[in-house]
C-alpha positions in Angstrom: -7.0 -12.2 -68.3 -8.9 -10.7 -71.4 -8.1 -7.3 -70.3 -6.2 -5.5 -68.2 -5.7 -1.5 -67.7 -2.8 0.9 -67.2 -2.5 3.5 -64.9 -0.6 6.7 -64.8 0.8 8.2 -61.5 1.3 11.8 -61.4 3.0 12.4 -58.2 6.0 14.4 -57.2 6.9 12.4 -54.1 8.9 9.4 -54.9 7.8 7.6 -51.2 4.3 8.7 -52.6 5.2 6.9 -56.2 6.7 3.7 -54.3 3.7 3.1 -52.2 1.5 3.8 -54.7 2.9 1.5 -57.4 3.5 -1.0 -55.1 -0.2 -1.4 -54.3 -1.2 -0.5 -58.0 1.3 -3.6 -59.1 -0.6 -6.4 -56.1 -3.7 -5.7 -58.2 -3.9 -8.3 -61.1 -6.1 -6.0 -62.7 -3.1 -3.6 -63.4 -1.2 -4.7 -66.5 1.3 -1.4 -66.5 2.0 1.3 -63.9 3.8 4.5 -65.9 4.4 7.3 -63.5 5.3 11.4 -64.2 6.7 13.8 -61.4 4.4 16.7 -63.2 1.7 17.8 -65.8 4.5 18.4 -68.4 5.2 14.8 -68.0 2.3 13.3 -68.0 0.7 14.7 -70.9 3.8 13.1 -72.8 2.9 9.8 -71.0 -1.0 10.6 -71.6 -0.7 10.7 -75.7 2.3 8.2 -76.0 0.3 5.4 -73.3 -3.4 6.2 -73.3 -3.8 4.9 -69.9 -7.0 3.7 -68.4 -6.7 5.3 -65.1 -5.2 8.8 -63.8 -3.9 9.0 -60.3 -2.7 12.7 -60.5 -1.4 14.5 -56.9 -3.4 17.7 -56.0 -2.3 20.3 -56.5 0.1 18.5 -59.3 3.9 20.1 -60.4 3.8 21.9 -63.4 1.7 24.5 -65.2 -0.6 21.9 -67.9 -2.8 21.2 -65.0 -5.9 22.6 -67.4 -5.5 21.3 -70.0 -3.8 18.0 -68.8 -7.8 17.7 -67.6 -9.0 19.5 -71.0 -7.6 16.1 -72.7 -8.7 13.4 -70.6 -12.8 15.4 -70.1 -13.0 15.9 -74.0 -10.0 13.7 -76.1 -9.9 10.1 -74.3 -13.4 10.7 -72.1 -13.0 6.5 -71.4 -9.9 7.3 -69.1 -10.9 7.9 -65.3 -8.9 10.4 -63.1 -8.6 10.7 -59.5 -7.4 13.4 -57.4 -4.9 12.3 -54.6 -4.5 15.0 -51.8 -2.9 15.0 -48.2 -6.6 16.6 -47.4 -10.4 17.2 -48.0 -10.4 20.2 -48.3 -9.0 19.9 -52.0 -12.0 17.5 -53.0 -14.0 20.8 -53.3 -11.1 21.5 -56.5 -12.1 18.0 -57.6 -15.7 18.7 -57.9 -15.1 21.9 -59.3 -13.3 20.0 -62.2 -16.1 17.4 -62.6 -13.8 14.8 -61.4 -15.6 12.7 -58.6 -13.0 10.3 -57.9 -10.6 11.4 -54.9 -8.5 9.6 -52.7 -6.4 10.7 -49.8 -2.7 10.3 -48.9 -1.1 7.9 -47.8 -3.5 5.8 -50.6 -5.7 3.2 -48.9 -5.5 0.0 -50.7 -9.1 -1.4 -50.4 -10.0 2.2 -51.7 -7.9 1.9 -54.1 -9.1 -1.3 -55.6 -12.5 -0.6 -55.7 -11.6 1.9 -58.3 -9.6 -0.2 -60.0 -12.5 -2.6 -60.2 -14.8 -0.1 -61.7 -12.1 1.3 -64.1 -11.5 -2.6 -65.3 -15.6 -3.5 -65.8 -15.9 0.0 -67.6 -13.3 -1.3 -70.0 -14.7 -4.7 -70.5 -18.3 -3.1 -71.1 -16.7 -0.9 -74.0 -14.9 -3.8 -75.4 -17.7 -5.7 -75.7 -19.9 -2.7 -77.0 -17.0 -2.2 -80.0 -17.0 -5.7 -80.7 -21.1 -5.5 -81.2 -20.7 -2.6 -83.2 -18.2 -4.5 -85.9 -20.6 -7.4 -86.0 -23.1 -5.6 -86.7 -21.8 -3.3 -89.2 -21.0 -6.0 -91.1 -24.3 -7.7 -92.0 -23.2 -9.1 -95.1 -20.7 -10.9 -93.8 -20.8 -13.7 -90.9 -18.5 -13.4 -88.0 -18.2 -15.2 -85.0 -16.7 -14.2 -81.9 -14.1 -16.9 -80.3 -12.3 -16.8 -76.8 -8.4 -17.0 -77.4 -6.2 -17.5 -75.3 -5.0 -13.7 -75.3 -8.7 -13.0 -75.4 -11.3 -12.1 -77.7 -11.2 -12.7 -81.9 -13.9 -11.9 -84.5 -13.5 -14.6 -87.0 -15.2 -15.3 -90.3 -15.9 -19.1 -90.4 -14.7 -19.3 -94.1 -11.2 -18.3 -93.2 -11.1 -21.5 -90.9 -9.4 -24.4 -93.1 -9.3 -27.0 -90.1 -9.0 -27.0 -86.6 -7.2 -29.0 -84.1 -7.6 -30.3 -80.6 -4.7 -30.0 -78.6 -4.6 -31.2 -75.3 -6.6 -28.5 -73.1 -6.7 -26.0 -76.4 -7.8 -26.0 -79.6 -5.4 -25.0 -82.6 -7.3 -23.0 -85.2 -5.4 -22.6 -88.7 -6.6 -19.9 -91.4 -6.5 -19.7 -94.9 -4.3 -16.4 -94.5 -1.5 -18.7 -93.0 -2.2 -17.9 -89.3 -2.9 -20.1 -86.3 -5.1 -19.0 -83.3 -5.1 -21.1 -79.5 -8.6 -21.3 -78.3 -9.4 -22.7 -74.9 -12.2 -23.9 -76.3 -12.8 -27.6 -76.6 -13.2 -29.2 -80.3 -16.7 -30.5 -79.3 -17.7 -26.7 -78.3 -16.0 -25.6 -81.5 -17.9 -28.3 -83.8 -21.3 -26.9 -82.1 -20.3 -23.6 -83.1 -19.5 -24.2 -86.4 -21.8 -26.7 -87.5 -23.9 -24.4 -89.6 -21.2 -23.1 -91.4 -20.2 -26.9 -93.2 -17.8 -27.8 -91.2 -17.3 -31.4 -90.6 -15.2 -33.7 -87.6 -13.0 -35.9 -89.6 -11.7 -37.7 -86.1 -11.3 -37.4 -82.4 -8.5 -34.1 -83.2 -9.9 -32.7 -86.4 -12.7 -30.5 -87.4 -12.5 -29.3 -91.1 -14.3 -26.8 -93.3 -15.7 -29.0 -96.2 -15.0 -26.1 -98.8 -11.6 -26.7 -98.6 -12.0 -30.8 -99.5 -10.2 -31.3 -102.6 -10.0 -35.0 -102.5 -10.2 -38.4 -100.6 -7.1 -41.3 -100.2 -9.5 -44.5 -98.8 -6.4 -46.7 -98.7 -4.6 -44.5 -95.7 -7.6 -42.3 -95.1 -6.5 -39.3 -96.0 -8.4 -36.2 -96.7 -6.5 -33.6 -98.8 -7.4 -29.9 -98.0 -6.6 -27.0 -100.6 -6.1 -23.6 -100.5 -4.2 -21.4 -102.6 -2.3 -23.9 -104.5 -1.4 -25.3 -100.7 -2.3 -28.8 -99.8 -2.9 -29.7 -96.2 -3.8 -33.9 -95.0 -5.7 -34.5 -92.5 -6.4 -38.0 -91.0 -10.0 -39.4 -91.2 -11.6 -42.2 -89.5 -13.2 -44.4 -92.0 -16.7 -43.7 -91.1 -16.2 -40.1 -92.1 -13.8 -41.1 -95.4 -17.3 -42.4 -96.0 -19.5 -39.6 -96.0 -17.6 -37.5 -98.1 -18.0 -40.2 -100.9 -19.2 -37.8 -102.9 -15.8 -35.9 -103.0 -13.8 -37.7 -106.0 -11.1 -39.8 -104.4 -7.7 -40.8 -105.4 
């Protein structure tokens, strides 16, 4: 999963906190449950976790109920909260707050997921607005954005020196001595990087040509550099070929 959220339970009740991070835990959406008994608590847990999603008991333990809710409405405005109560009649204090999420005890699990849902497509819409805004503020430069396999990376196709098929993945190795796994097949990646001179060498290899430094013909060899770092790659013959132009051993 690209993404995933964390949600904070503030709840006084620990057969309130079990049930509730039980269900929160079946969702693969969640990736971390934190939980705090009061407002004190949580507003440690708020600053030190930044969670996505809020599930605070109402009325909640403590005396930071204010600006507990000050924070989340004006400091991390992405983070949802919902009110949890034993009744309705405490929605009124929900709406009163501006919070519109509200859910009543014991926590129904459909209801609960739905939220959940939201919560995890709100995130995904401000990744992907973030990751627009760094492309684009970045004119001069060319970046490309690449599915890994821990989710999203903004590359610069100059910092590729090769890249390697492996099995279902593709291993992508950097000039800054870093490797990436891409589920991406080479074939995809070759498409993708075609107009920036790269070049497939073999069945497993797809190599950026500013890196050539020279040819072997006899074993069919090309020699990549990089910072006073050599790096051989295997080519098929055809493609030893077409980089004739490259001086050769």
């Amino acid at each position: 999963m690209e993404q995933s959220i964390c949600v904070l339970v503030i709840e006084s009740e620990q057969k309130t906190v079990a049930h509730t991070s039980k269900l929160l835990k079946s969702n693969p959406s969640v990736s971390g449950v934190e939980t705090a008994v009061d407002t004190e608590e949580a507003l440690l847990k708020i600053i030190e976790k930044t969670p996505d999603l809020v599930l605070m008991e109402y009325p909640p333990k403590g005396k930071s109920e204010k600006g507990l809710i000050r924070i989340l409405k004006t400091k991390l405005t992405e983070t949802v909260l919902v009110f949890v109560s034993e009744t309705k009649e405490n929605a009124a204090h929900a709406i009163h707050y501006g919070v519109f999420n509200f859910l009543l005890k014991p926590i129904n699990k459909e209801e609960l997921n739905r939220i959940i849902e939201k919560v995890f497509l709100n995130k995904q819409t401000n990744v992907q607005s973030r990751i627009n805004q760094i492309i684009e503020k970045s004119p001069q430069e060319i970046k490309i954005r690449l599915h890994s396999t821990k989710g999203y990376i903004i590359i610069d196709p100059k910092d590729i020196l090769y890249c390697k098929a492996d099995n279902s993945t593709t291993d992508i190795y950097f000039t800054y001595n870093r490797i990436e796994y891409t589920q991406m097949f080479l074939s995809k990646l070759e498409e993708l990087l075609a107009p920036y001179d790269f070049i497939r060498v073999n069945r497993s290899y797809l190599i950026n040509k500013r890196y050539i430094r020279k040819t072997i013909k006899a074993s069919n060899t090309i020699i990549l550099s990089h910072n006073g770092k050599e790096y051989e790659v295997k080519g098929s013959k055809q493609s030893i070929k077409n980089l004739s132009n490259i001086d050769d051993e």
